[in-house]
N, CA, C and O atoms as a Maestro MAE file, in Angstrom:
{
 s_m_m2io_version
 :::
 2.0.0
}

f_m_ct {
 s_m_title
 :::
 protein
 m_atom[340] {
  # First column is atom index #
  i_m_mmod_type
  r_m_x_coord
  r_m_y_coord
  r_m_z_coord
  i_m_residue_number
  s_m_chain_name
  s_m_pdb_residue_name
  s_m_pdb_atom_name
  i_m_atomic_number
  :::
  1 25 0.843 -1.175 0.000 1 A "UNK " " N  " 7
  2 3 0.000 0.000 0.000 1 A "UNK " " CA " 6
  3 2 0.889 1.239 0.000 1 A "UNK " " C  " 6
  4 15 1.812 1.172 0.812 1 A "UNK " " O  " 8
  5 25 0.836 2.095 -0.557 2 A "UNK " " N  " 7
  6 3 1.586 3.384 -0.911 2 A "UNK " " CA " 6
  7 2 1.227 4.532 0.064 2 A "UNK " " C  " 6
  8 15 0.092 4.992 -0.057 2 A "UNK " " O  " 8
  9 25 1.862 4.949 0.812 3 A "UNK " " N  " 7
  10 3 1.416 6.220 1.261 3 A "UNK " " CA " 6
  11 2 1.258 7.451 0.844 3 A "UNK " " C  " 6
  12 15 1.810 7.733 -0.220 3 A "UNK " " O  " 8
  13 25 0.408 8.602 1.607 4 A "UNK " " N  " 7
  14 3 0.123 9.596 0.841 4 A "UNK " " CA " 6
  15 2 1.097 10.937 0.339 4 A "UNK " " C  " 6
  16 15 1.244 11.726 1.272 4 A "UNK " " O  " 8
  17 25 1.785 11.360 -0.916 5 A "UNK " " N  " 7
  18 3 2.742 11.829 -1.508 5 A "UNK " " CA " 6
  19 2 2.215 12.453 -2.355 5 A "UNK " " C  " 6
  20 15 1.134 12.168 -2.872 5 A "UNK " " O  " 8
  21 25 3.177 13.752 -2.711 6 A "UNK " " N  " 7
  22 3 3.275 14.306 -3.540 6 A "UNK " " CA " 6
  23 2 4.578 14.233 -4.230 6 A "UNK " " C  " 6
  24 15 5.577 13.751 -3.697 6 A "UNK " " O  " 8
  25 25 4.544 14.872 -5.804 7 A "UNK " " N  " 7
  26 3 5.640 14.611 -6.408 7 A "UNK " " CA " 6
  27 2 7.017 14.962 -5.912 7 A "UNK " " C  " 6
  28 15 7.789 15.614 -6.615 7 A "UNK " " O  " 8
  29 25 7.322 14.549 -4.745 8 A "UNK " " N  " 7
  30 3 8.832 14.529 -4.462 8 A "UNK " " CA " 6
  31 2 9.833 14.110 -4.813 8 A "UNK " " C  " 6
  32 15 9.594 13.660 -5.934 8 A "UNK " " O  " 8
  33 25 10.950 13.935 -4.565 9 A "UNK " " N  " 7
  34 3 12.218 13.685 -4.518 9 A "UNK " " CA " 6
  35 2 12.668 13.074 -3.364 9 A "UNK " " C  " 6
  36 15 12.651 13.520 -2.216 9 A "UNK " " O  " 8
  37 25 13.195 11.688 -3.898 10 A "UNK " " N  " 7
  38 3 13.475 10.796 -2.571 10 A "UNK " " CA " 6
  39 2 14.922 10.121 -2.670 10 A "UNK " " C  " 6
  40 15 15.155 9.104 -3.325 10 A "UNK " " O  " 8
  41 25 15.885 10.861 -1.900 11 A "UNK " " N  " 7
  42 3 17.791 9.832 -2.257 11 A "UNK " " CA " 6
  43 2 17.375 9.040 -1.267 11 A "UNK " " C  " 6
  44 15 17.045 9.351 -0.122 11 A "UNK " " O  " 8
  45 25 17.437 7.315 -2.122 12 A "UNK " " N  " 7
  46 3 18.014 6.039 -1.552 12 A "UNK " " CA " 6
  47 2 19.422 5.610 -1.176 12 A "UNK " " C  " 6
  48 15 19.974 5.040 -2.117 12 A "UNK " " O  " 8
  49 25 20.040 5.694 -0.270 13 A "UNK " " N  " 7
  50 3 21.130 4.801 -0.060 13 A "UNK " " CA " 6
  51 2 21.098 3.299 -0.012 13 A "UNK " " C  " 6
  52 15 20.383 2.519 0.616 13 A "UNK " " O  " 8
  53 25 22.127 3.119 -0.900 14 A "UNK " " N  " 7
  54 3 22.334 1.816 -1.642 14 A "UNK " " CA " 6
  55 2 20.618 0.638 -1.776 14 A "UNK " " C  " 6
  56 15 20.105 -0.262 -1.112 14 A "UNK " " O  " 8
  57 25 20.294 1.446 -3.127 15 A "UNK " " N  " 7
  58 3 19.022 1.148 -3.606 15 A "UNK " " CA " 6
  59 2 19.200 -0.341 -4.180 15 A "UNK " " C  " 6
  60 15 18.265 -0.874 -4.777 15 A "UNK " " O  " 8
  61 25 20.572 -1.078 -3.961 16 A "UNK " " N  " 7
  62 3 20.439 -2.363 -4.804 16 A "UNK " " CA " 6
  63 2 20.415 -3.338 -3.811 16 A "UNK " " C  " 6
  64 15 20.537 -4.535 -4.070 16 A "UNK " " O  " 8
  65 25 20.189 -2.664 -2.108 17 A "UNK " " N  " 7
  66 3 20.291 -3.740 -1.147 17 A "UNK " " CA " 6
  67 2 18.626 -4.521 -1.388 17 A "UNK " " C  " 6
  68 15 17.838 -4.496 -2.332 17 A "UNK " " O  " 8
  69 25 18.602 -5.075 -0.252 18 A "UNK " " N  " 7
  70 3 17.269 -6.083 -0.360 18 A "UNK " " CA " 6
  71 2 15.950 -4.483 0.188 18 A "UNK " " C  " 6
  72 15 14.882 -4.137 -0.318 18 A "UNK " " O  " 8
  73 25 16.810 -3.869 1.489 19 A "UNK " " N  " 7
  74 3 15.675 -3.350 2.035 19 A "UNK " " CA " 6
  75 2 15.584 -1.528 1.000 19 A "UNK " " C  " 6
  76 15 14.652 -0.725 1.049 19 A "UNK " " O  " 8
  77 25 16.584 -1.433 0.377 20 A "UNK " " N  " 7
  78 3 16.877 -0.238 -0.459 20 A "UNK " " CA " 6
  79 2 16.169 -0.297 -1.861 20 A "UNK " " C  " 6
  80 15 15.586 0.565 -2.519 20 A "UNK " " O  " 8
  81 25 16.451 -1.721 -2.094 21 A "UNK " " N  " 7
  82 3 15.456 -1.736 -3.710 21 A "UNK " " CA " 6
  83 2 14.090 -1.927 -3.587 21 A "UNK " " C  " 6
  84 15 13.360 -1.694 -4.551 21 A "UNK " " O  " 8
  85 25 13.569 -2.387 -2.352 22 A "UNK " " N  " 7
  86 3 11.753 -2.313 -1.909 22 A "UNK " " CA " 6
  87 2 11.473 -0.992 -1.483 22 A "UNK " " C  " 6
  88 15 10.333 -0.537 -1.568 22 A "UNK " " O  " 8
  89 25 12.660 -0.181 -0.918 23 A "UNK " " N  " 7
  90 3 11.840 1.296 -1.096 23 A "UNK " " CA " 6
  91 2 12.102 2.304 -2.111 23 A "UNK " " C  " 6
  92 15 11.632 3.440 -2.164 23 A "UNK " " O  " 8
  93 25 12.799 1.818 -2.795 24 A "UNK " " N  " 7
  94 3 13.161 2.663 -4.271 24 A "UNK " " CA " 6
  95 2 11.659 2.187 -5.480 24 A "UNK " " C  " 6
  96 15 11.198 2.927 -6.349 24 A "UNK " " O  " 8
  97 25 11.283 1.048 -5.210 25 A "UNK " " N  " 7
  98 3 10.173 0.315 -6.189 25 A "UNK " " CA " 6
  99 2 8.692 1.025 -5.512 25 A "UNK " " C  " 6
  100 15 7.862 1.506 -6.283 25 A "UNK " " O  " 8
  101 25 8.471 1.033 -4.032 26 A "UNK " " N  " 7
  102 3 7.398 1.686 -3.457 26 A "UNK " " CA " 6
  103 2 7.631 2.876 -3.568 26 A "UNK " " C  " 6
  104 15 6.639 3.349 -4.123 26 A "UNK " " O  " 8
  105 25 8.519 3.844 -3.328 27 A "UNK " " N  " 7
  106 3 8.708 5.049 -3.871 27 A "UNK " " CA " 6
  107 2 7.850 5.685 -5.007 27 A "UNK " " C  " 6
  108 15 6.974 6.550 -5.034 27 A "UNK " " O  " 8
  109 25 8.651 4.654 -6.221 28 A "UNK " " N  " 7
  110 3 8.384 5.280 -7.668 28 A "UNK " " CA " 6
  111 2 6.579 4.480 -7.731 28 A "UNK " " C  " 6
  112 15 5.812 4.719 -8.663 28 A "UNK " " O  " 8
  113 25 6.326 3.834 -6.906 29 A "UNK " " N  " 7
  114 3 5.026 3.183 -7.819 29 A "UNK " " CA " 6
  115 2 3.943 4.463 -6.977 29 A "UNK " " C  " 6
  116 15 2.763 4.130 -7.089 29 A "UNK " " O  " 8
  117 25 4.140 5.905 -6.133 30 A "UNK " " N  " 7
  118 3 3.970 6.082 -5.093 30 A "UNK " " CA " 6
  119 2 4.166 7.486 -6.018 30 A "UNK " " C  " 6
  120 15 3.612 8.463 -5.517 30 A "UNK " " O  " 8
  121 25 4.738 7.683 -7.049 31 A "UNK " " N  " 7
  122 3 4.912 8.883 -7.910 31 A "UNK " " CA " 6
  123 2 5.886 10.153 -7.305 31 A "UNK " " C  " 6
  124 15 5.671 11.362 -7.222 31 A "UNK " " O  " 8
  125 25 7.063 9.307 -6.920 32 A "UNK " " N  " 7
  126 3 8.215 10.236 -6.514 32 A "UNK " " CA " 6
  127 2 8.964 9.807 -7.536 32 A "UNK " " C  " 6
  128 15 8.738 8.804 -8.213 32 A "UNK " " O  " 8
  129 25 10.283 10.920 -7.709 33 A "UNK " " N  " 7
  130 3 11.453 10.844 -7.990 33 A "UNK " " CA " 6
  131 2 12.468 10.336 -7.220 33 A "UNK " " C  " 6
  132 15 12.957 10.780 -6.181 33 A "UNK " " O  " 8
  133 25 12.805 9.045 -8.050 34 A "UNK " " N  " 7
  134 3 14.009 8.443 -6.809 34 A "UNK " " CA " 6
  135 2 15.504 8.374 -7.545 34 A "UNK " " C  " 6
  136 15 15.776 7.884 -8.641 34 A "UNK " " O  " 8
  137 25 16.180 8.874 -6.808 35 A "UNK " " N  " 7
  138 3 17.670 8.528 -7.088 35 A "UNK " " CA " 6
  139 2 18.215 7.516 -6.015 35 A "UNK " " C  " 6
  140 15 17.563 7.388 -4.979 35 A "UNK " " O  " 8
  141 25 19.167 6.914 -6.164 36 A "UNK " " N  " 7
  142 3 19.939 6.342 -5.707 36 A "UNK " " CA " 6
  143 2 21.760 6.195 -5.527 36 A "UNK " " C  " 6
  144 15 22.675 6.064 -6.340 36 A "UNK " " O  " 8
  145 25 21.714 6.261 -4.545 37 A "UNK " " N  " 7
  146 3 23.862 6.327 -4.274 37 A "UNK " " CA " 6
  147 2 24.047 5.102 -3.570 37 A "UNK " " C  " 6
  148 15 23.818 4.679 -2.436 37 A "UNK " " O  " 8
  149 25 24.724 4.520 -5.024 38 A "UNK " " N  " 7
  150 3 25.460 2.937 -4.456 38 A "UNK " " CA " 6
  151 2 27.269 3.054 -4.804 38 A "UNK " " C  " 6
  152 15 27.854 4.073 -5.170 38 A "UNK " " O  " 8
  153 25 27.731 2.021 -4.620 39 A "UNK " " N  " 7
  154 3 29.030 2.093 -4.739 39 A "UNK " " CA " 6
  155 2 29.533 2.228 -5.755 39 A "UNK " " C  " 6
  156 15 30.576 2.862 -5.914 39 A "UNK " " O  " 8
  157 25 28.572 1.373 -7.102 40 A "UNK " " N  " 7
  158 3 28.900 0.898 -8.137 40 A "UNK " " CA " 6
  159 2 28.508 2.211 -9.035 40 A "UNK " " C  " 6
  160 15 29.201 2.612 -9.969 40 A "UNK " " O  " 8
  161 25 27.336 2.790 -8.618 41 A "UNK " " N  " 7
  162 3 26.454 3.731 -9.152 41 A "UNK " " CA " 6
  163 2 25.185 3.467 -10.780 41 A "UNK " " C  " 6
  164 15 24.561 4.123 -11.614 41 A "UNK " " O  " 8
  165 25 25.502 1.854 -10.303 42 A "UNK " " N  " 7
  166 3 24.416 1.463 -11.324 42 A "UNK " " CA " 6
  167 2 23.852 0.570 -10.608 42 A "UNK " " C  " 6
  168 15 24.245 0.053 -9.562 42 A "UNK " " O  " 8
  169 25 22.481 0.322 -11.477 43 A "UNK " " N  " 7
  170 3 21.526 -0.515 -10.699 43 A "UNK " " CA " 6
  171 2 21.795 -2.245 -11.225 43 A "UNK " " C  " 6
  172 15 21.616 -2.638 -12.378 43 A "UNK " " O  " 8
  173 25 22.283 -3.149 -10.004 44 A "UNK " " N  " 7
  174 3 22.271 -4.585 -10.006 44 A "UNK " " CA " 6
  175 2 20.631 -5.319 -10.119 44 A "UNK " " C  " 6
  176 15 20.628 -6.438 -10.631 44 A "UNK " " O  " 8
  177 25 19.601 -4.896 -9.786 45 A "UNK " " N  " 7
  178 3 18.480 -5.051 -10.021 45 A "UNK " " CA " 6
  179 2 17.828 -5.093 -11.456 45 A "UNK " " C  " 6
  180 15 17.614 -4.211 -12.288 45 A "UNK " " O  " 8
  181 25 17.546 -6.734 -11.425 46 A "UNK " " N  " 7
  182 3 17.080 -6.776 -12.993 46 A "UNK " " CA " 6
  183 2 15.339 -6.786 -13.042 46 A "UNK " " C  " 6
  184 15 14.655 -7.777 -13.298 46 A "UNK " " O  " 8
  185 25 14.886 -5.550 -12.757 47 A "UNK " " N  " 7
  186 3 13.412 -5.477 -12.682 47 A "UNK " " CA " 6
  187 2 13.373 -3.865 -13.506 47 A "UNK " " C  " 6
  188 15 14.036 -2.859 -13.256 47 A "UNK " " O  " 8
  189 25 12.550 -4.052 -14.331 48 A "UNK " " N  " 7
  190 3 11.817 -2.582 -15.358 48 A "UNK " " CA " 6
  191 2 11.941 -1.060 -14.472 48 A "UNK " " C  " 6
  192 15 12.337 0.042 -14.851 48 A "UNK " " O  " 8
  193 25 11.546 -1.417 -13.457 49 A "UNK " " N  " 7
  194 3 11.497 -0.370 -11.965 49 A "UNK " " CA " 6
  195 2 12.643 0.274 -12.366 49 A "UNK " " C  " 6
  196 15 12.603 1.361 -12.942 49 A "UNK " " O  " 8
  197 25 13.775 -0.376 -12.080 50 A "UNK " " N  " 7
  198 3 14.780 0.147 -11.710 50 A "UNK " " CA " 6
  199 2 15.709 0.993 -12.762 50 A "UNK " " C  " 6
  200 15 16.820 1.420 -12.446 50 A "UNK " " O  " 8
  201 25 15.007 1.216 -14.293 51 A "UNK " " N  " 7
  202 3 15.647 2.234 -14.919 51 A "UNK " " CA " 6
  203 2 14.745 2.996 -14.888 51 A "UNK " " C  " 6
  204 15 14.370 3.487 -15.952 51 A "UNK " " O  " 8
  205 25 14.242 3.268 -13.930 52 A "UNK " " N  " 7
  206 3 13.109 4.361 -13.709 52 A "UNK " " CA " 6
  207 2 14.005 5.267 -12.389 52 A "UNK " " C  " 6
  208 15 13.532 6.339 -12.010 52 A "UNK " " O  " 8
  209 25 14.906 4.890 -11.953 53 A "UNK " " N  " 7
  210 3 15.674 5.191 -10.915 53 A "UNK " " CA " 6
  211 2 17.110 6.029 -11.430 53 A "UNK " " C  " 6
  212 15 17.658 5.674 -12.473 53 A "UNK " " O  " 8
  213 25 17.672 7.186 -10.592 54 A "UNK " " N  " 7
  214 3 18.806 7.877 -11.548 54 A "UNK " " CA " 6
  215 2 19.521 7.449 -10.364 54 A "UNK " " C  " 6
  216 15 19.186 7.491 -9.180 54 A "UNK " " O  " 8
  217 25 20.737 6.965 -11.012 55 A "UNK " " N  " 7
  218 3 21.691 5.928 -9.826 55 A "UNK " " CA " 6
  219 2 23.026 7.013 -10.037 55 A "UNK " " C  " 6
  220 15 23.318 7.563 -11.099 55 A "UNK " " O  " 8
  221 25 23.829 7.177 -8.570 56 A "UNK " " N  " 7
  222 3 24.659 8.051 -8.411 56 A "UNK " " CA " 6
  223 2 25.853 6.911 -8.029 56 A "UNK " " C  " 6
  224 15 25.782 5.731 -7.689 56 A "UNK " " O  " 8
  225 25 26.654 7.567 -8.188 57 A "UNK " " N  " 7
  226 3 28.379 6.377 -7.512 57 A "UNK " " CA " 6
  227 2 28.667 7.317 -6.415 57 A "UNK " " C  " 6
  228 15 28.241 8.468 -6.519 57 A "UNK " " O  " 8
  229 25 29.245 7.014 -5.522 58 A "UNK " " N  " 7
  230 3 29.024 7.273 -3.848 58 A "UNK " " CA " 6
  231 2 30.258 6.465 -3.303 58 A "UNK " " C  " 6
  232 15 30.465 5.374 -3.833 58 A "UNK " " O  " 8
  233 25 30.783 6.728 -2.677 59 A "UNK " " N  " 7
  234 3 32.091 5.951 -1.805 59 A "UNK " " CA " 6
  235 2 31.531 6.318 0.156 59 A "UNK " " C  " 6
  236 15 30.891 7.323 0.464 59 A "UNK " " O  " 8
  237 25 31.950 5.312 1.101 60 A "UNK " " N  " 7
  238 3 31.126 5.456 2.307 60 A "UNK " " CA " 6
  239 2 31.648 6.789 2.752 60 A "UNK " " C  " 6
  240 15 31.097 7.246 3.754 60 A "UNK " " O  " 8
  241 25 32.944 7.760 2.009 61 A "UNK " " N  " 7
  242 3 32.655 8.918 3.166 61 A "UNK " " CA " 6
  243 2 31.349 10.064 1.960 61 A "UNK " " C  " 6
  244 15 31.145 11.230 2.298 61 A "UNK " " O  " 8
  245 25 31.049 9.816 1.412 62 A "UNK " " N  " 7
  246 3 29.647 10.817 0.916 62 A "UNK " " CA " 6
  247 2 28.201 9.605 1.674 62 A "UNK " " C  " 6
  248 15 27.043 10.002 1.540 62 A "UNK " " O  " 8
  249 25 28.367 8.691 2.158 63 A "UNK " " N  " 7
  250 3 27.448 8.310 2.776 63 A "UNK " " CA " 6
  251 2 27.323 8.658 4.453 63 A "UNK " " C  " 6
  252 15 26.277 8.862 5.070 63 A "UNK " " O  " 8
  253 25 28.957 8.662 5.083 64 A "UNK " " N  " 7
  254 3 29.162 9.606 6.329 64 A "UNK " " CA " 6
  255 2 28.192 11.333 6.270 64 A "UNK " " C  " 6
  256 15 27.686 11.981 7.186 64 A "UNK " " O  " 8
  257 25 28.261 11.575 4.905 65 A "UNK " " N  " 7
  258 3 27.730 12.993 4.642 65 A "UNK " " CA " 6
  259 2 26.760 13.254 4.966 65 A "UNK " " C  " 6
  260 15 26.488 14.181 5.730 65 A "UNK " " O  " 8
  261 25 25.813 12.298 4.330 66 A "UNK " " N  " 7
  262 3 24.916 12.369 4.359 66 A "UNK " " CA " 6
  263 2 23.729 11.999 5.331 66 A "UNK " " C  " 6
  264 15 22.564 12.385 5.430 66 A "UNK " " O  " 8
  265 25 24.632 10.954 6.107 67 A "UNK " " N  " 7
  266 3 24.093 10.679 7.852 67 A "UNK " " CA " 6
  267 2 24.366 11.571 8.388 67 A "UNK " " C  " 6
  268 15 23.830 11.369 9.477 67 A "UNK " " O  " 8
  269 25 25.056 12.910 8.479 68 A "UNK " " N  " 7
  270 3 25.849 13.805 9.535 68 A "UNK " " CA " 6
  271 2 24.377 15.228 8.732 68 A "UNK " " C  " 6
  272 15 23.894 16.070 9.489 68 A "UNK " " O  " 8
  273 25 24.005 15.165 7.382 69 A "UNK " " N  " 7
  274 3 23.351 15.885 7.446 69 A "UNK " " CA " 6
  275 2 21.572 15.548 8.238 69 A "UNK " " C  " 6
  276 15 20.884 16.326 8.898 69 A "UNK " " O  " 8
  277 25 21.250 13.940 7.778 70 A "UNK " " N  " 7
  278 3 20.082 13.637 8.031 70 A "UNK " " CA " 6
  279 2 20.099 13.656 9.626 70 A "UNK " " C  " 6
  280 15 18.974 13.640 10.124 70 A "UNK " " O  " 8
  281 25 21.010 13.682 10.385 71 A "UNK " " N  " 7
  282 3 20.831 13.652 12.068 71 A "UNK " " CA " 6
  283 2 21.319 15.259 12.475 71 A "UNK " " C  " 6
  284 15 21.523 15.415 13.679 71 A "UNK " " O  " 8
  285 25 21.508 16.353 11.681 72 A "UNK " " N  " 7
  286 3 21.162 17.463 11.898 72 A "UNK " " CA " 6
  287 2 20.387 17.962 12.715 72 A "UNK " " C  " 6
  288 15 20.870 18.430 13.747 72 A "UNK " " O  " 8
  289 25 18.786 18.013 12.468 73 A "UNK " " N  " 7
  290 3 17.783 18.542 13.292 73 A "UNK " " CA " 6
  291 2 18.284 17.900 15.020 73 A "UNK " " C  " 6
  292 15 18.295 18.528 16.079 73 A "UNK " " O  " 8
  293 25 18.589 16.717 14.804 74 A "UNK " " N  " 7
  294 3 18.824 16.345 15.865 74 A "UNK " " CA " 6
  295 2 19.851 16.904 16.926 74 A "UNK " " C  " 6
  296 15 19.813 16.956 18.155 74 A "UNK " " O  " 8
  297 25 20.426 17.149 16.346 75 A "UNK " " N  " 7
  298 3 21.834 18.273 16.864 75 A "UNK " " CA " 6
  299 2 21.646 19.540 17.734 75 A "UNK " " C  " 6
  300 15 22.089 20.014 18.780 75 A "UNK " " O  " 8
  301 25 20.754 19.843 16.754 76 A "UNK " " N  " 7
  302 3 20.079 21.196 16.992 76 A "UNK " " CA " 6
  303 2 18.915 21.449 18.094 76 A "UNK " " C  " 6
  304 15 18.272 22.495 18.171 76 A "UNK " " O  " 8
  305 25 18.745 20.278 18.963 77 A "UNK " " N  " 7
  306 3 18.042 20.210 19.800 77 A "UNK " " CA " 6
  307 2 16.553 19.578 19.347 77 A "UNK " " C  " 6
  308 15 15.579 20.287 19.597 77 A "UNK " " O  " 8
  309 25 16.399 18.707 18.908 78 A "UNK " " N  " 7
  310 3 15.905 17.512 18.299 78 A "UNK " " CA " 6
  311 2 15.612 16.361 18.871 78 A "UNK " " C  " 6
  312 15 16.691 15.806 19.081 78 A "UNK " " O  " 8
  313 25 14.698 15.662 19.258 79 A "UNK " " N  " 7
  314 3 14.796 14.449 19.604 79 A "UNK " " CA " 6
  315 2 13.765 13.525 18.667 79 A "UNK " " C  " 6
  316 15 12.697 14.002 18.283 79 A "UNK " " O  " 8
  317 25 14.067 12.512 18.418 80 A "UNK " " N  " 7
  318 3 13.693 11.523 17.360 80 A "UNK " " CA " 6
  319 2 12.202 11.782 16.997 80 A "UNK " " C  " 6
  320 15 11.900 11.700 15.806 80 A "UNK " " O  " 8
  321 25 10.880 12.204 18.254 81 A "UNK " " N  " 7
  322 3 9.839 12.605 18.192 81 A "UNK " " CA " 6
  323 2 9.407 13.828 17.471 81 A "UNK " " C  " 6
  324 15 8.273 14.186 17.151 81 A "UNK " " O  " 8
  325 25 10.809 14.509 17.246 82 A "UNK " " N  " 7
  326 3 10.489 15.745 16.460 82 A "UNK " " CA " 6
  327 2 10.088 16.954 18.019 82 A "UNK " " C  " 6
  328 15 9.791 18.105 17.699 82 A "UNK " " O  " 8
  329 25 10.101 16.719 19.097 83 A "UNK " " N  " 7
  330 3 10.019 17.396 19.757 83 A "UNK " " CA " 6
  331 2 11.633 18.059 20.297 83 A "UNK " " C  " 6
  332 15 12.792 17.652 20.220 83 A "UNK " " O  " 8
  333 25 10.918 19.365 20.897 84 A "UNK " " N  " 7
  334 3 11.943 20.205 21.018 84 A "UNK " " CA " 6
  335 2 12.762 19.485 22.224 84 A "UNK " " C  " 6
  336 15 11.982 18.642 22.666 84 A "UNK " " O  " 8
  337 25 13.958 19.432 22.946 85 A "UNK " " N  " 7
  338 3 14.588 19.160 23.908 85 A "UNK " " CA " 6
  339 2 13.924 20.334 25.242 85 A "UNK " " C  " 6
  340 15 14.388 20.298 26.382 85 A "UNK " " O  " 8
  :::
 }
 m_bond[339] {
  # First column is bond index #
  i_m_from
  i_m_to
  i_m_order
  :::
  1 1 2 1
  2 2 3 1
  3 3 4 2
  4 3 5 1
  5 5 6 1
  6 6 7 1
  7 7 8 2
  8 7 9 1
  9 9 10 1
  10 10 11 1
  11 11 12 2
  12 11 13 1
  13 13 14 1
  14 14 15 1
  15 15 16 2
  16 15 17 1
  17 17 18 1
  18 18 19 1
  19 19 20 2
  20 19 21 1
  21 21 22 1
  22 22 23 1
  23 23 24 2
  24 23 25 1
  25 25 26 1
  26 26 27 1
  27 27 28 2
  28 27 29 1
  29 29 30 1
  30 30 31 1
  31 31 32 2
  32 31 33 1
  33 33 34 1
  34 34 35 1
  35 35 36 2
  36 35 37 1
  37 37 38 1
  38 38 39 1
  39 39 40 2
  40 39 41 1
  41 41 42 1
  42 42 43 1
  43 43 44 2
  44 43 45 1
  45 45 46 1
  46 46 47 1
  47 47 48 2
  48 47 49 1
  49 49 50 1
  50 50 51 1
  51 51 52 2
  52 51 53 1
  53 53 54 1
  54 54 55 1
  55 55 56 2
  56 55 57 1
  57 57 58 1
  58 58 59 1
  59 59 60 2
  60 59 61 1
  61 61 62 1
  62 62 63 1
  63 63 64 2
  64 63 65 1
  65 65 66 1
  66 66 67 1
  67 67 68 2
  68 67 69 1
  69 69 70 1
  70 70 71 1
  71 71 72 2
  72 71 73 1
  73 73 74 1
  74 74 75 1
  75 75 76 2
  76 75 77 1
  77 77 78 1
  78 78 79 1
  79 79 80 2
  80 79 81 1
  81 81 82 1
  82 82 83 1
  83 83 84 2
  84 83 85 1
  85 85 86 1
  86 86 87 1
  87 87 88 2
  88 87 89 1
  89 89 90 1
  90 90 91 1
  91 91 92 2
  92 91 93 1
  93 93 94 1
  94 94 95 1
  95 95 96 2
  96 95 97 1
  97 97 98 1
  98 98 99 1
  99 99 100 2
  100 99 101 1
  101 101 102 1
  102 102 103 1
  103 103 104 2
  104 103 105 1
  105 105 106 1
  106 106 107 1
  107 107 108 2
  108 107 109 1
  109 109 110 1
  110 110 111 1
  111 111 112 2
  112 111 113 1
  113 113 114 1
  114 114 115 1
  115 115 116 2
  116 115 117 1
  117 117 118 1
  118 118 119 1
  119 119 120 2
  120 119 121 1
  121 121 122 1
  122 122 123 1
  123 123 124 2
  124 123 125 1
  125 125 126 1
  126 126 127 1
  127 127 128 2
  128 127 129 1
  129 129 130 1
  130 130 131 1
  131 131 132 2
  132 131 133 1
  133 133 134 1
  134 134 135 1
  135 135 136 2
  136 135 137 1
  137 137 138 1
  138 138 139 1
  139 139 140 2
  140 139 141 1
  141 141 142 1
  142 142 143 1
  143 143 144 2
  144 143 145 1
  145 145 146 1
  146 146 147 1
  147 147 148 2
  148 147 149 1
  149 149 150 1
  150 150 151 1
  151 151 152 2
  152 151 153 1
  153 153 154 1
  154 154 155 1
  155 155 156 2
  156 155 157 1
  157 157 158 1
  158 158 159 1
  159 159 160 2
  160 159 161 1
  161 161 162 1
  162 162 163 1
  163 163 164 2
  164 163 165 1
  165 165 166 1
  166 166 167 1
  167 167 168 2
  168 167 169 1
  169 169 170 1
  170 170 171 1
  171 171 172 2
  172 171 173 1
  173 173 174 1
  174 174 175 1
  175 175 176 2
  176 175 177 1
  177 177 178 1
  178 178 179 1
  179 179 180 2
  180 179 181 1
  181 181 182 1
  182 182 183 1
  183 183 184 2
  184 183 185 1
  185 185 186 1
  186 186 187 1
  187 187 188 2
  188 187 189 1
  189 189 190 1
  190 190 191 1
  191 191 192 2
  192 191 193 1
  193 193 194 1
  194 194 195 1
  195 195 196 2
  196 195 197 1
  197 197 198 1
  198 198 199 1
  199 199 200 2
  200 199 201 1
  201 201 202 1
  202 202 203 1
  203 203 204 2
  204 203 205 1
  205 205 206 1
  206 206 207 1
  207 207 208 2
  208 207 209 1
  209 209 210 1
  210 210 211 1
  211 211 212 2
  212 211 213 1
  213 213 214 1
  214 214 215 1
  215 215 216 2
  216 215 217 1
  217 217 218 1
  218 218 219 1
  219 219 220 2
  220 219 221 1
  221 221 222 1
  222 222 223 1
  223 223 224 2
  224 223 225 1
  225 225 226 1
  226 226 227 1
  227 227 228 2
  228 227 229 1
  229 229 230 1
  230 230 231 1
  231 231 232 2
  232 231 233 1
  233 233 234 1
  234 234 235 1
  235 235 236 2
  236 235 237 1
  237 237 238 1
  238 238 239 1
  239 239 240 2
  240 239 241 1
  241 241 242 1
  242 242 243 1
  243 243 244 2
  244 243 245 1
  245 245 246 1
  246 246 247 1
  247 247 248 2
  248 247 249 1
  249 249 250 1
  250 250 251 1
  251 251 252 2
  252 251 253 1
  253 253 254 1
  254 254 255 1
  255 255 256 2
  256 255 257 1
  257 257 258 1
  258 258 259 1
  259 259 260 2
  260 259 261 1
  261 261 262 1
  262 262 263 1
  263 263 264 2
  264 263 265 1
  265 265 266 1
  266 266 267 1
  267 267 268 2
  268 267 269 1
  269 269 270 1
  270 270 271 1
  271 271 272 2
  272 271 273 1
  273 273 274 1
  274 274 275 1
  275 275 276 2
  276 275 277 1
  277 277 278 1
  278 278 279 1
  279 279 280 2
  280 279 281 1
  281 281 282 1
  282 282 283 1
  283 283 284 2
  284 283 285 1
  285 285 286 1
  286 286 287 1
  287 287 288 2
  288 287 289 1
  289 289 290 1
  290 290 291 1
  291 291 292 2
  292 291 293 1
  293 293 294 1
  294 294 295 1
  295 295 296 2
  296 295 297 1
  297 297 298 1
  298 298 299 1
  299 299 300 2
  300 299 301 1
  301 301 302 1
  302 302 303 1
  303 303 304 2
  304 303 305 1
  305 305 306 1
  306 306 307 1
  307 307 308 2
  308 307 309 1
  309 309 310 1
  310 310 311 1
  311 311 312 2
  312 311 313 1
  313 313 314 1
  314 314 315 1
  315 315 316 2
  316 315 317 1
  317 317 318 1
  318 318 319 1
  319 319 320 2
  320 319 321 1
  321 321 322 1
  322 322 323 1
  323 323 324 2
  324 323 325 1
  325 325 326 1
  326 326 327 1
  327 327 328 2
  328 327 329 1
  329 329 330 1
  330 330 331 1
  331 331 332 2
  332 331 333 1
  333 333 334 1
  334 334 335 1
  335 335 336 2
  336 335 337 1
  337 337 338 1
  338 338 339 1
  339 339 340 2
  :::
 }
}
């Protein structure tokens, strides 16, 4: 079942894992834009889906990056609830 979305933009990290390519496929069937950053920067997934996907090449310190940006709010006095500290 798809949840409720608008046309967004959604980066997958490493979209060719087991739990990365089921949310890159619910994503797009869900009418987002999905990219993906794997190592290889192409998609190992042999399903139609997945050239529907714009695949990036990524090494783990742009994946450090990108955890240090997504735990931001948190930094900032944040706690996982989205409530203030």
């Amino acid at each position: 079942m798809c949840w409720t979305c608008t046309k967004e933009k959604l980066l997958v990290l490493g979209g060719n894992g087991f739990v990365g390519s089921h949310v890159c496929k619910e994503a797009l069937d869900c009418g987002l834009s999905v990219s993906s950053l794997t190592r290889s920067g192409r998609s190992s997934v042999q399903e139609s889906w997945a050239s529907r996907v714009t695949w990036h090449q990524g090494k783990t310190e742009a994946l450090n990056l990108f955890r240090r940006l997504f735990f931001l709010p948190n930094r900032l006095g944040q706690n996982f609830s989205g409530k203030r500290n």
